[in-house]
MIDOSE-1310 file (N, C-alpha, C; in nm, 2 decimals, decimal comma, always signed):
residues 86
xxxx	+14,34/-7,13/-0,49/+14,32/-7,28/-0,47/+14,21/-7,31/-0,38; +14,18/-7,15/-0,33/+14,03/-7,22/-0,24/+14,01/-7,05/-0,20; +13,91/-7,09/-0,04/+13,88/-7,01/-0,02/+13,88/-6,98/+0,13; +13,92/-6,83/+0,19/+13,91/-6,84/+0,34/+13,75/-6,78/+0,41
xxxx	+13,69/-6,83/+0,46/+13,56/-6,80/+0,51/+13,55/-6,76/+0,65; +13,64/-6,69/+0,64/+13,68/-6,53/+0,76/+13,57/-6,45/+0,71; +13,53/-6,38/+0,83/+13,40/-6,30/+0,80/+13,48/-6,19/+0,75; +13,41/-6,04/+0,71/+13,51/-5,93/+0,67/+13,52/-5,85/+0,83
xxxx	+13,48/-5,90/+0,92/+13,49/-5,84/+1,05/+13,63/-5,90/+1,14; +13,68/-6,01/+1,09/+13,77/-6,06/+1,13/+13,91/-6,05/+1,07; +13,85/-5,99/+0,93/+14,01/-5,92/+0,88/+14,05/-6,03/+0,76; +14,15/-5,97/+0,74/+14,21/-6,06/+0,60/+14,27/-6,16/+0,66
xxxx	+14,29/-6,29/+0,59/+14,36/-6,41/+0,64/+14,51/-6,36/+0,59; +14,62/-6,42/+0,68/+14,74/-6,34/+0,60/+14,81/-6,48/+0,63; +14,79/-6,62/+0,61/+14,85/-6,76/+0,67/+14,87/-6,79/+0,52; +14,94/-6,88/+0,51/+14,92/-6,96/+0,39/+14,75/-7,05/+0,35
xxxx	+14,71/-6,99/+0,33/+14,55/-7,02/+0,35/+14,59/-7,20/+0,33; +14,60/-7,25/+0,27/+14,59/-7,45/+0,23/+14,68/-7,49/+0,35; +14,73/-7,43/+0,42/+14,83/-7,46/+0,50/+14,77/-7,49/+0,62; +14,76/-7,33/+0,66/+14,70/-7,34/+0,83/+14,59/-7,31/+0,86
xxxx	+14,55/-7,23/+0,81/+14,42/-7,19/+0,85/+14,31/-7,27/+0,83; +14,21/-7,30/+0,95/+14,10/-7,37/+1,01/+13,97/-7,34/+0,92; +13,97/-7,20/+0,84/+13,85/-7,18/+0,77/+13,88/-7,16/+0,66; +14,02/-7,23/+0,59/+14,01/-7,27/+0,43/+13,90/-7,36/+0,44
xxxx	+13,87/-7,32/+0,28/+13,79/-7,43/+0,18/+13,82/-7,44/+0,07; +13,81/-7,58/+0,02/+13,82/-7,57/-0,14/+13,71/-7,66/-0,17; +13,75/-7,68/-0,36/+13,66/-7,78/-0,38/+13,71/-7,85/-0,49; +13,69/-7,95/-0,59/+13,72/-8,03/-0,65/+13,73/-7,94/-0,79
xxxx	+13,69/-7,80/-0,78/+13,70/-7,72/-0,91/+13,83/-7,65/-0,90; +13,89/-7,66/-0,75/+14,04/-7,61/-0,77/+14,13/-7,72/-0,78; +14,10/-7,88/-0,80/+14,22/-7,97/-0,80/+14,34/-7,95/-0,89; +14,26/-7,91/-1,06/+14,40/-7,87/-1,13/+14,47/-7,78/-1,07
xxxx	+14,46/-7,68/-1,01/+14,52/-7,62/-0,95/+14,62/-7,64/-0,82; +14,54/-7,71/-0,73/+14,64/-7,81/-0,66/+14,74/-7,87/-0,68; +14,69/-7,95/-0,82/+14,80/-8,05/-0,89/+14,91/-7,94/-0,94; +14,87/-7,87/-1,00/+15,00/-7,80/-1,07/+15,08/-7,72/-0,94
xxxx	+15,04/-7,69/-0,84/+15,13/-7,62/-0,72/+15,24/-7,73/-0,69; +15,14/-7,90/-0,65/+15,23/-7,97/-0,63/+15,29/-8,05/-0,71; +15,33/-8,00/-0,85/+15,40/-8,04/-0,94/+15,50/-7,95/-0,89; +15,51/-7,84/-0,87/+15,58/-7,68/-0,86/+15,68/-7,69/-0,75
xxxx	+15,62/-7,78/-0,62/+15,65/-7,78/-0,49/+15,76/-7,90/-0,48; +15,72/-8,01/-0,57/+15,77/-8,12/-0,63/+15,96/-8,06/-0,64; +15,95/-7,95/-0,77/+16,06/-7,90/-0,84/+16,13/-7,84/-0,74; +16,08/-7,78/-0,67/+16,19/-7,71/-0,50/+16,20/-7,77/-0,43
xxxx	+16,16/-7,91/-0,40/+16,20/-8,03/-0,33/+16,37/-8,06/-0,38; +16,32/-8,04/-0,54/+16,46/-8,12/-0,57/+16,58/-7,99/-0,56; +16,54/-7,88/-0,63/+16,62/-7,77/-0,63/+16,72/-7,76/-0,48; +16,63/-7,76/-0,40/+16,63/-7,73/-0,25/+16,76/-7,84/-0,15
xxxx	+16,74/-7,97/-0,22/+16,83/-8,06/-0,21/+16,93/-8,05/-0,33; +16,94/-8,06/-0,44/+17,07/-7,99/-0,48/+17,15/-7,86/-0,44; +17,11/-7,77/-0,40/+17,15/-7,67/-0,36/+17,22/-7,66/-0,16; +17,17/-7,82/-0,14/+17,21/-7,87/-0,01/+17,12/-7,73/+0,09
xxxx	+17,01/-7,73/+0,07/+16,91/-7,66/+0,17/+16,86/-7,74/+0,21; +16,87/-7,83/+0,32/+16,78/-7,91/+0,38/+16,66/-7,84/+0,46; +16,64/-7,74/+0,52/+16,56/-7,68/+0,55/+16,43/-7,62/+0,48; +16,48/-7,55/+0,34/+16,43/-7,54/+0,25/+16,33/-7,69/+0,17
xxxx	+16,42/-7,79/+0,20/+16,33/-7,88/+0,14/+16,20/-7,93/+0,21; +16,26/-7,96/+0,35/+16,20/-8,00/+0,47/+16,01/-7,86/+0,42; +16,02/-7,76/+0,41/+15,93/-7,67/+0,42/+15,89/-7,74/+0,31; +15,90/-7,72/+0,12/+15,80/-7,77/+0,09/+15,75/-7,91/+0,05
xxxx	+15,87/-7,96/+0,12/+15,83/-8,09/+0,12/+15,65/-8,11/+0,23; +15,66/-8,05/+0,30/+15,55/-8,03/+0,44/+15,45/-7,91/+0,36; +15,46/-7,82/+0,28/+15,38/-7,80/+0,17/+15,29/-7,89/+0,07; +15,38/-8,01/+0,01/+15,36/-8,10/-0,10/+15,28/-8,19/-0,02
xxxx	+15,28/-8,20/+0,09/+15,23/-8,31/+0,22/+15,02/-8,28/+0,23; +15,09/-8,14/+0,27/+14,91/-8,06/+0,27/+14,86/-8,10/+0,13; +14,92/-8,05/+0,04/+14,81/-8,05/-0,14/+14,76/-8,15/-0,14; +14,89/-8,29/-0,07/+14,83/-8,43/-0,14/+14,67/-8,44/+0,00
xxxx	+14,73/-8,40/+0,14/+14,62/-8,39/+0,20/+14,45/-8,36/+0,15; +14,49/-8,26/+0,08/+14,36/-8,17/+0,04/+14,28/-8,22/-0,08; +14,38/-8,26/-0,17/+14,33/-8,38/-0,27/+14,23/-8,53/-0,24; +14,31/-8,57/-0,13/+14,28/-8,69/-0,11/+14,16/-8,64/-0,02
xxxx	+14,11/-8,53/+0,03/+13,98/-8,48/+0,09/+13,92/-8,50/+0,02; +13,90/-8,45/-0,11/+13,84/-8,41/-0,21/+13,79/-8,53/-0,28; +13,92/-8,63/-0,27/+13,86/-8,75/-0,37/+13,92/-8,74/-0,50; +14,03/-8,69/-0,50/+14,02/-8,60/-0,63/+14,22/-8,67/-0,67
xxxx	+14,25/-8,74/-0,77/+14,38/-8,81/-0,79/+14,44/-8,69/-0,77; +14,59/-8,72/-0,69/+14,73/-8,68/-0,69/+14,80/-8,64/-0,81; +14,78/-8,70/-0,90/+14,84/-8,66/-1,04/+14,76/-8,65/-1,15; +14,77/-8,55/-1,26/+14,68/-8,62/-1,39/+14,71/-8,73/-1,40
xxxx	+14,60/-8,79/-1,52/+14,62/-8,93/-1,59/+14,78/-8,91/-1,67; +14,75/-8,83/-1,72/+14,87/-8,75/-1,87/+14,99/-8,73/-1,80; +15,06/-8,70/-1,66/+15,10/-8,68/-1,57/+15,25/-8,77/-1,52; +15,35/-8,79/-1,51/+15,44/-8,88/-1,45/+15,44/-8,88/-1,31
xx	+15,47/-9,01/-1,24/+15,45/-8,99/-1,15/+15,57/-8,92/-1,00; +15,57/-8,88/-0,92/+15,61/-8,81/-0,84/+15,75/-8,90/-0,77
């Protein structure tokens, strides 16, 4: 969904790269990709609260929070057009 621009001297990124890390990048050529994570992230929101995991939800709910973040960077809509809404 992007990219970490850690030098190779500084080692592999091992964070949730969209998440935490300071030298992700993306670009508007990974938005489908975005969108479909947080379609994905969307589904364990609800799983997560049926199954009465509040904790679990709480996470990718704060997941789903970042994508929309990184979208709205980008410029780039929340949902396809073709898409229902969230």
């Amino acid at each position: 969904m992007g990219h970490c621009l850690r030098s190779p001297a500084e080692g592999p990124c091992e964070c949730g790269l969209y998440l935490r890390c300071s030298k992700f990048f993306t670009t508007s050529e990974y938005a489908p990709r975005l969108r479909d994570r947080l379609v994905r992230e969307q589904q364990l929101i609800q799983d997560a609260i049926e199954r009465g995991w509040p904790r679990e939800a709480e996470r990718h709910t704060a997941i789903s929070g970042r994508i929309c973040e990184l979208l709205t960077e980008l410029d780039e809509p929340i949902q396809n057009d073709d898409s229902e809404g969230y």
